[in-house]
N, C-alpha and C positions, 0 to 999 in steps of 0.2 A: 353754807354750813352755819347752823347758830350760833351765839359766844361762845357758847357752854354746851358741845354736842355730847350726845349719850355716845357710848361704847359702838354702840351700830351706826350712829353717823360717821362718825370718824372711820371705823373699818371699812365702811362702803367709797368712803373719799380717800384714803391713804391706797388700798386695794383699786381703784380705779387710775392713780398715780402710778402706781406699779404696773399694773397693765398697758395702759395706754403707753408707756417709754421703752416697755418691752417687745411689743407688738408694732409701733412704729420703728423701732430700730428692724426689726426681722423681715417686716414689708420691704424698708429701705433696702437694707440687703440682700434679696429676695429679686429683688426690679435693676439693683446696681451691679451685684455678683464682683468682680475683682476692683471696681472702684469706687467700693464700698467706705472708702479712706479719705475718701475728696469728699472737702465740705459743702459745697454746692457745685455737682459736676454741670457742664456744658447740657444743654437739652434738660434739662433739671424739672422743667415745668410740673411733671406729676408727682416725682419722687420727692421731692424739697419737701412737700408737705407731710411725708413720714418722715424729713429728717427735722425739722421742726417741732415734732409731734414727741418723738423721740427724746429732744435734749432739753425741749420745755418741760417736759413732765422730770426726766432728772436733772433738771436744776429747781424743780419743786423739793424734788425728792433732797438736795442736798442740800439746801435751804432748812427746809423742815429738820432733817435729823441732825446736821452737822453746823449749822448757821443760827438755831432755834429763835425767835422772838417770843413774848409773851403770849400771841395767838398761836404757835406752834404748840410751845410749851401745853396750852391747855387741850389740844390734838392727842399727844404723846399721854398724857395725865387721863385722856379719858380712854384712851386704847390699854391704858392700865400696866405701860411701858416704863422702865427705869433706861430711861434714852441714854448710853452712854456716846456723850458728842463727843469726845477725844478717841474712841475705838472707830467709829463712823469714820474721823476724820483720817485718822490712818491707816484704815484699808481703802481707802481712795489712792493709795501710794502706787500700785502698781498703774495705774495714770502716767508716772513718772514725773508728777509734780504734784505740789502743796495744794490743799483740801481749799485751800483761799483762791489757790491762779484757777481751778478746776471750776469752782463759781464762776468766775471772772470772766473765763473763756468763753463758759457755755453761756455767756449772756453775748459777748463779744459775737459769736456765731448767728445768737435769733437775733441780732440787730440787724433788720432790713437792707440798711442802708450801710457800706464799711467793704474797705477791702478782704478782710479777713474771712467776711462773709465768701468772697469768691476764689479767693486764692488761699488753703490755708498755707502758712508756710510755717517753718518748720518748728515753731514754738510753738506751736498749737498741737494742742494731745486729742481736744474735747470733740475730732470730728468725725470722731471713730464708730457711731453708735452701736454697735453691738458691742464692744469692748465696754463703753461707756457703761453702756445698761448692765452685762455683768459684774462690770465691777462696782457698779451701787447696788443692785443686789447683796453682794458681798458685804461692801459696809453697811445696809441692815441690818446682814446678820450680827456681822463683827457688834454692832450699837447695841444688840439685842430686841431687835424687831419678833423675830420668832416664838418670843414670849408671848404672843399675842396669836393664838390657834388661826384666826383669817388674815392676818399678813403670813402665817408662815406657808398656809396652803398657797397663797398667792405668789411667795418668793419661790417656791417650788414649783409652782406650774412653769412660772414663768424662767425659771433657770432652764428647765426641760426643753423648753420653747427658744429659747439661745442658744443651747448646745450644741447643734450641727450647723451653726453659721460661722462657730469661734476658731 
């Protein structure tokens, strides 16, 4: 994406974040069925890559709306967004931890290398991905993502698209 992207790049790149963390959680869960909850199960080989796919895109996602830097910022400014990062951050709650451990984890998790990666145990929220994806979704809304007509169709497809897995 450029410094300085039009309206339509950023929709096609924020929309593509949203996607890809919704439909990697749903694959995931789709191929794992009740151990859907294990962060990297046993025989992992094909599925690990939806759940990677999954928590990389929402730890995009919470970065961007709930973490912002100056490259975010001009993301959100050109989608034509009034970001509120403090509503974002706290519909991340039913997580059942802080908008900061919920970063933290989900980086914890795509680290290749780490126990956490293989075992989650029990401080760990972030390896839930369908729970995860819905509930970023959610903090979109909550941030005010919806103000923007192609993220809201996008969080709407994609909520459609989690609901019979949650």
């Amino acid at each position: 994406m450029p410094p300085t992207p039009t309206q339509a790049q950023a929709e096609e790149h924020v929309t593509y974040e949203i996607e890809a963390m919704s439909r990697g959680a749903a694959r995931y869960a789709r191929e794992w069925d009740e151990r859907v909850n294990m962060a990297t199960p046993s025989g992992y080989e094909d599925a690990v890559f939806f759940l990677e796919a999954s928590l990389l895109h929402a730890r995009t996602l919470v970065i961007t709306f709930g973490f912002p830097d100056d490259k975010a910022r001009v993301v959100t400014a050109a989608l034509g967004l009034q970001n509120d990062e403090q509503s974002f951050k706290d519909a991340l709650a039913p997580l059942g931890i802080t908008a900061g451990q919920a970063y933290g984890q989900l980086s914890e998790l795509l680290a290749h290398i780490g126990r956490q990666r293989w075992d989650a145990p029990l401080g760990i929220h972030m390896h839930q991905p369908v729970r995860v994806a819905d509930t970023v979704l959610k903090a979109l809304v909550a941030g005010g993502a919806r103000s923007n007509a192609v993220l809201a169709q996008a969080i709407d497809t994609e909520t459609t698209r989690l609901q019979p897995l949650l």
